[in-house]
C-alpha beads as a LAMMPS data file, in Angstrom:
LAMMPS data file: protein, C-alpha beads

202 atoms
201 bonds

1 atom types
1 bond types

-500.0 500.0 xlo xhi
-500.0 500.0 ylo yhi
-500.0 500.0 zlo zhi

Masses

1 110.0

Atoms # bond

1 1 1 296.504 176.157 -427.402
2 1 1 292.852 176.965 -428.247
3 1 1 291.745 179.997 -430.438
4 1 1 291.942 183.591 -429.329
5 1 1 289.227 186.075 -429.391
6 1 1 288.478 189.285 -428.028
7 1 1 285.369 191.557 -426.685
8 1 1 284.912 195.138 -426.962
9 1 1 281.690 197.443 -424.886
10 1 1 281.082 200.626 -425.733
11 1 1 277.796 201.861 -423.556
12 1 1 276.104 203.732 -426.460
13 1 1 275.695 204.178 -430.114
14 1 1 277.646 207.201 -430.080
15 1 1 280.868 205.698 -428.327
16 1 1 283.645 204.948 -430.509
17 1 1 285.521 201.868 -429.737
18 1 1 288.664 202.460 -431.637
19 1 1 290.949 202.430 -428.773
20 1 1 289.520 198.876 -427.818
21 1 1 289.657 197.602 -431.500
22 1 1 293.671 199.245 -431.373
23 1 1 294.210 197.476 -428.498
24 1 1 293.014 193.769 -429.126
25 1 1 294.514 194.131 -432.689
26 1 1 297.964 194.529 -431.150
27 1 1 297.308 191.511 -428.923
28 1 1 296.725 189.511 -432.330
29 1 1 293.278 188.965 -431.786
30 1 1 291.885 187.765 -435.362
31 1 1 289.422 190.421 -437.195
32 1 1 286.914 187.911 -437.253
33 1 1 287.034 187.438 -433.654
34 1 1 286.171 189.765 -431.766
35 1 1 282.595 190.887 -430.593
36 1 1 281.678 194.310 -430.149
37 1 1 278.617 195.100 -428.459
38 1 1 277.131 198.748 -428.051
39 1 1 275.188 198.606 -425.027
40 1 1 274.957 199.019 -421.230
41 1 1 277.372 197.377 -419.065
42 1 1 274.261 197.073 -416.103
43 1 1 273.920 192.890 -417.031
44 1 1 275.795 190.113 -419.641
45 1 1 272.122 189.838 -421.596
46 1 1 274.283 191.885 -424.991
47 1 1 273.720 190.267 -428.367
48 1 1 277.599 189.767 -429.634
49 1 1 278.334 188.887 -426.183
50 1 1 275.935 185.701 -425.658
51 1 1 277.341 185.099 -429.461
52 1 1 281.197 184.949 -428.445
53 1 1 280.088 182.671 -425.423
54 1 1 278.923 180.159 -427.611
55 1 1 282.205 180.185 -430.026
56 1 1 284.112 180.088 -426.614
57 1 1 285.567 176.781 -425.747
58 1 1 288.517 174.652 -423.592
59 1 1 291.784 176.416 -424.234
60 1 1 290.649 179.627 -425.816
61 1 1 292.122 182.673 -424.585
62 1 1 289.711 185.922 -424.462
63 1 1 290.978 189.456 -424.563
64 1 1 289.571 192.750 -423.116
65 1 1 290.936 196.623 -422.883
66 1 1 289.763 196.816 -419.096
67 1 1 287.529 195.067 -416.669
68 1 1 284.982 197.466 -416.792
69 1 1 284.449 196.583 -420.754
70 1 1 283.133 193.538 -419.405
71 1 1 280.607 194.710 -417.173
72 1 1 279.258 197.146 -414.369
73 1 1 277.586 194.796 -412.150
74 1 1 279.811 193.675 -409.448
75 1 1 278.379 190.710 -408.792
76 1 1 278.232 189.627 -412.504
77 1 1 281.044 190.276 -413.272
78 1 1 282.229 187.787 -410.385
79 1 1 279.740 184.700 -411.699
80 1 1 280.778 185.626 -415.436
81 1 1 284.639 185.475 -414.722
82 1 1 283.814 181.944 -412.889
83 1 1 282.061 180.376 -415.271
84 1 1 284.465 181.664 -418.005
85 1 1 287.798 180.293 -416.084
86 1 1 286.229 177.419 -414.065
87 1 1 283.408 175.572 -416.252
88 1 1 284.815 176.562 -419.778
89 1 1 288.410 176.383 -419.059
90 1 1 289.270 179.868 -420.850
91 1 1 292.126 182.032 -420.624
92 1 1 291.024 185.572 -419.791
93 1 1 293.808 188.666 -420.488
94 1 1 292.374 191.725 -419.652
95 1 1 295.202 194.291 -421.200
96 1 1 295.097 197.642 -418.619
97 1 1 295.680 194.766 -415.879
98 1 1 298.711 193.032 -416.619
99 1 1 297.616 190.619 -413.005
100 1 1 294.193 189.691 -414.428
101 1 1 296.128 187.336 -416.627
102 1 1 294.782 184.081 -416.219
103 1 1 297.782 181.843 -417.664
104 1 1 299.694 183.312 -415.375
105 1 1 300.133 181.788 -411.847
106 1 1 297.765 179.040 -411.941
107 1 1 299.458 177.546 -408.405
108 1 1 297.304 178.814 -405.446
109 1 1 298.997 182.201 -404.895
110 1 1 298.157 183.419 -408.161
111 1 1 294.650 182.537 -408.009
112 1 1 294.103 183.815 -404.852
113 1 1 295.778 186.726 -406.058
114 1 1 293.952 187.287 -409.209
115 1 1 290.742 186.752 -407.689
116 1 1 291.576 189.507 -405.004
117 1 1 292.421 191.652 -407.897
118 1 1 289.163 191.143 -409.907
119 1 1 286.891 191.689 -406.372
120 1 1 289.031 195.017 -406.135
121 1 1 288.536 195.816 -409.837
122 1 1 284.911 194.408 -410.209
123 1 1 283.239 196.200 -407.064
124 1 1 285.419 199.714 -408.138
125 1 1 284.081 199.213 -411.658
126 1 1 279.814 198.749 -409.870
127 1 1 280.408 201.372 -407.007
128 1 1 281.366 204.356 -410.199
129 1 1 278.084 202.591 -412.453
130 1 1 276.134 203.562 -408.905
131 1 1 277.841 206.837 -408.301
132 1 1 277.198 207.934 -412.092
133 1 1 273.756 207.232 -411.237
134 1 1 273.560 209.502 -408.278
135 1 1 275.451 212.452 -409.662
136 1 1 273.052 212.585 -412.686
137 1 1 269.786 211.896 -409.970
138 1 1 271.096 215.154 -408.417
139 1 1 272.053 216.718 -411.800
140 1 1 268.568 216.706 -412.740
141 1 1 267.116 218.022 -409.517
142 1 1 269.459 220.868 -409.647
143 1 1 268.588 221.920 -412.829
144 1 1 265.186 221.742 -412.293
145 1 1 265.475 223.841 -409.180
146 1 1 266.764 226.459 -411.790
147 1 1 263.540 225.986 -413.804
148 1 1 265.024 223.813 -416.346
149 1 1 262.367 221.740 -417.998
150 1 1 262.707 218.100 -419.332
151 1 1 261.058 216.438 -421.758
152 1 1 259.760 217.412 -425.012
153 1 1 258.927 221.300 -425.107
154 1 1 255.297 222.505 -424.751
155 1 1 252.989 223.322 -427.312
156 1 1 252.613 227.309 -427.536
157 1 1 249.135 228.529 -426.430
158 1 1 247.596 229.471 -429.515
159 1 1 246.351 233.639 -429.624
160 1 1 242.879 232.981 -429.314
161 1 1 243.066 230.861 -426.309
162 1 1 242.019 233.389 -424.463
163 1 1 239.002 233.985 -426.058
164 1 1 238.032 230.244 -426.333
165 1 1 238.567 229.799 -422.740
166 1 1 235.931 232.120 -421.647
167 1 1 233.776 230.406 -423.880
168 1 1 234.476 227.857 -422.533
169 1 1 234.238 228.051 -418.892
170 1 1 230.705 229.991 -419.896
171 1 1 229.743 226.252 -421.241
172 1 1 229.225 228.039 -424.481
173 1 1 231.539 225.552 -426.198
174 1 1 232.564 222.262 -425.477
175 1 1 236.252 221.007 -424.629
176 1 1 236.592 219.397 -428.029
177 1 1 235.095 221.940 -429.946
178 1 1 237.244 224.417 -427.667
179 1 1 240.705 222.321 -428.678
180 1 1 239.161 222.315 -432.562
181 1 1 238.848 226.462 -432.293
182 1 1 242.394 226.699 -431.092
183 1 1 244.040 224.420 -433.173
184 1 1 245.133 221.876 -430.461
185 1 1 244.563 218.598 -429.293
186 1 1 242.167 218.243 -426.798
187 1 1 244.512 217.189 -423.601
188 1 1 246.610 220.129 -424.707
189 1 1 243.598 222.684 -424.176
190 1 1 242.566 221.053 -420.960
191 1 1 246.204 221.149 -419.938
192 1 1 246.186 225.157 -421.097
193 1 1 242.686 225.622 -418.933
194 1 1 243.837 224.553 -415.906
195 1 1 246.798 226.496 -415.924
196 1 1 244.536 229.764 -416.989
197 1 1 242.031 228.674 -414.141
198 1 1 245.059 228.746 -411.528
199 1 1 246.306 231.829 -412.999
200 1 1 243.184 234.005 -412.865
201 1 1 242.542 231.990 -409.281
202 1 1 238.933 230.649 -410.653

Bonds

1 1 1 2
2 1 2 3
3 1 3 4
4 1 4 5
5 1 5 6
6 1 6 7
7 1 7 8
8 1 8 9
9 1 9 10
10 1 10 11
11 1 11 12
12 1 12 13
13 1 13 14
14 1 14 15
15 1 15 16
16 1 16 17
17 1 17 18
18 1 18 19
19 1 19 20
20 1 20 21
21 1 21 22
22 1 22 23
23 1 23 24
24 1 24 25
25 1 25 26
26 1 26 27
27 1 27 28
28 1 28 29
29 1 29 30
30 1 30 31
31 1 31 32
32 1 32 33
33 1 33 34
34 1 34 35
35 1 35 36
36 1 36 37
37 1 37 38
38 1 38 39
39 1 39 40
40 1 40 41
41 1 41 42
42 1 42 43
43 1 43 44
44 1 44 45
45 1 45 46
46 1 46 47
47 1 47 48
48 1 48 49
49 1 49 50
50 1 50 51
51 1 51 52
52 1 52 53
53 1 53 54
54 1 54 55
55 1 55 56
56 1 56 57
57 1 57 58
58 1 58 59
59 1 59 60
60 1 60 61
61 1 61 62
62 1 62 63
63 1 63 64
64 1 64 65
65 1 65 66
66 1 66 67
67 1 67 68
68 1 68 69
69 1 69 70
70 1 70 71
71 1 71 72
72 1 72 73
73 1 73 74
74 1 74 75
75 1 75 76
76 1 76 77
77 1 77 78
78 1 78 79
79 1 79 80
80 1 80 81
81 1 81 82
82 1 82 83
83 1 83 84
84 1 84 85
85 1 85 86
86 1 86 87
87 1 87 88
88 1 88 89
89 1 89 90
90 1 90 91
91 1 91 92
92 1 92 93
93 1 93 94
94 1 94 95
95 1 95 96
96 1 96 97
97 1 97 98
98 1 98 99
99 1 99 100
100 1 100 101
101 1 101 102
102 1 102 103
103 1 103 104
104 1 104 105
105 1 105 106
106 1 106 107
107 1 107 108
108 1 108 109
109 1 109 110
110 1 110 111
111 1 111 112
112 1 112 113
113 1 113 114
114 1 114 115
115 1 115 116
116 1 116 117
117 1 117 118
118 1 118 119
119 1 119 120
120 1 120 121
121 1 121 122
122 1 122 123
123 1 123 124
124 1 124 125
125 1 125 126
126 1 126 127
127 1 127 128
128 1 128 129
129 1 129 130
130 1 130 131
131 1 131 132
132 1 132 133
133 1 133 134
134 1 134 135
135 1 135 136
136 1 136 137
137 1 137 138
138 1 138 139
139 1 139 140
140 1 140 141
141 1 141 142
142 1 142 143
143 1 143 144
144 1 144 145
145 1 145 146
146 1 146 147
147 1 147 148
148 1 148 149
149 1 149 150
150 1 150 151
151 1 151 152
152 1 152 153
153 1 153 154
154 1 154 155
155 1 155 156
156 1 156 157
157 1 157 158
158 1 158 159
159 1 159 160
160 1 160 161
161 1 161 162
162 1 162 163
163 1 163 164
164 1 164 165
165 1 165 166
166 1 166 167
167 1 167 168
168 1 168 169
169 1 169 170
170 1 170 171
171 1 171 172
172 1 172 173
173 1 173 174
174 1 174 175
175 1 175 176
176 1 176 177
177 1 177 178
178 1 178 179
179 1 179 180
180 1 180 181
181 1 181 182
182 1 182 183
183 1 183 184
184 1 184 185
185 1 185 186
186 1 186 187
187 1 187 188
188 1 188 189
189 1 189 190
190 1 190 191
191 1 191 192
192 1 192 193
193 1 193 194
194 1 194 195
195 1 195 196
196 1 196 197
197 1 197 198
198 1 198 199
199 1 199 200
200 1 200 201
201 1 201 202
């Protein structure tokens, strides 16, 4: 029996992993042993995660709360599971899956099983990464049908702009010394002109 470790994802900063850490605890995963990454489930290139691979060996068994702390990525998820079980000879328990237990059934049937299983798991786990994708692609275009604006909010056009703008567009003043006047960067009182040139339809 090799050593046991564990491997817990949370997708940002903010996340809290506690229920993974709970959970891998109660497996008797050592303290010591178990990566934590927080980061994007989209590919396998996380920090802790390339760290544990190099720790893992022949014999070691490798916890995780659900398939989906692994990865996102269908496909990866496939070529990381093979070259965990196949070329390094681990164990893999993944805990909400009792059946994606790899020292279980290690005659045909439960291989063929398990892998079934994982494809299941693995493309449910990529088709929701996708669908999250979409729903916030059309999020975004629906609020900005409502006039919601993105991005950092605009700099307010100074009281004088007015002013400066006819002076301005009467080449009385240049652009810079226009933006100088008003107490703006220049791109911002370019920005502001061409807006007051649409508005008064010059």
């Amino acid at each position: 029996m090799g050593e046991i470790f564990g491997y817990v994802r949370v997708s940002t900063k903010e996340q809290k992993e506690d229920r993974q850490l709970l959970a891998l605890r109660e497996a008797g995963v050592p303290e010591g042993h178990i990566f934590l990454d927080k980061q994007s489930g989209k590919d396998f290139q996380r920090t802790n995660y390339q760290r544990m691979l190099k720790k893992l060996k022949e014999d070691d068994l490798l916890y995780v709360k659900s398939i989906d702390r692994l990865g996102r990525n269908y496909e990866e998820i496939q070529e990381q599971w093979r070259a965990l079980t196949k070329e390094k000879c681990v164990d893999i328990v993944v805990l909400d899956m009792p059946i994606l237990d790899t020292r279980r059934g290690k005659d045909l049937l439960g291989t063929f099983l398990s892998d079934i299983v994982l494809q299941v798991l693995s493309f449910v786990a990529d088709n929701e990464r996708k669908n999250i994708r979409q729903r916030q692609k059309e999020g975004i275009e629906a609020a900005k049908l409502r006039g919601v604006r993105f991005g950092r909010p605009r700099t307010p056009m100074p009281d004088n702009f007015v002013q400066v703008y006819k002076r301005w567009s009467l080449k009385e003043i240049t652009g810079e010394q226009a933006a100088k006047l008003c107490n703006i960067t220049s791109s911002t009182f370019y920005r502001c002109a061409n807006e007051q040139k649409e508005k008064v339809g010059l």
